[in-house]
N, C-alpha and C positions, 0 to 999 in steps of 0.2 A: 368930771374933768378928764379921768382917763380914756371915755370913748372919744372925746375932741382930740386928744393926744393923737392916738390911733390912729382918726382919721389925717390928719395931717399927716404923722409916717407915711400911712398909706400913698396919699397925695405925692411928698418928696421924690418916694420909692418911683410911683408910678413915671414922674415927670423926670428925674434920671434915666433912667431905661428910653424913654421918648429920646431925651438929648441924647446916650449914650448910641442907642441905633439910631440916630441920624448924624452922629458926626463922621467927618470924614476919616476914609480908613487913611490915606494916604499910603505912598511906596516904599516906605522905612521897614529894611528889614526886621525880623526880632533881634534883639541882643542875643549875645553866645551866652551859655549858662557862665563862664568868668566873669563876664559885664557882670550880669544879674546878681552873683556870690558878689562882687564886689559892691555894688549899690547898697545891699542887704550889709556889709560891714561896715558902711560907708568912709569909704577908700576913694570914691570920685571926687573930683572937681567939683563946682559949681554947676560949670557947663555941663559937662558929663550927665550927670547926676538927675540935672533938667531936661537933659533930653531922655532921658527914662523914665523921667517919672510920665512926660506928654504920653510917652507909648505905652503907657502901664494906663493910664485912663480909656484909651482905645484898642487893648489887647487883653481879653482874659486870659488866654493862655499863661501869659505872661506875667499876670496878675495872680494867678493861681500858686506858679512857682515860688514867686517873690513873698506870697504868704504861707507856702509852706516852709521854703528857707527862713522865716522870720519864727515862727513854731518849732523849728528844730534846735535852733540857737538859742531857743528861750527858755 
């Protein structure tokens, strides 16, 4: 059962990264490291907050930070 598991992972992993390089980057800048501190405390809107998380699914940089700032706080 756990090599079926595996494979599946495998599978998800691989078909994320597909979807992930092929979606669109769009011309949205990145957040300022404030946005970002304040997403991480969450301090945003609704709006706010959605439109960060969009560009956190198409930005590792940005993804990077937001999970170190989440690691520090923790």
């Amino acid at each position: 059962m756990r090599a079926k598991n595996s494979r599946i992972e495998d599978f998800i992993r691989l078909a994320y990264k597909y979807w992930k390089k092929n979606l669109s980057r769009g011309s949205d800048p990145c957040p300022d490291e404030e946005t970002l501190a304040c997403f991480v405390d969450g301090l945003l809107n609704r709006e706010e907050r959605d439109k960060i998380i969009e560009h956190l699914i198409r930005c590792d940089r940005c993804t990077e930070e937001v999970s170190l700032a989440i690691k520090i706080r923790c």
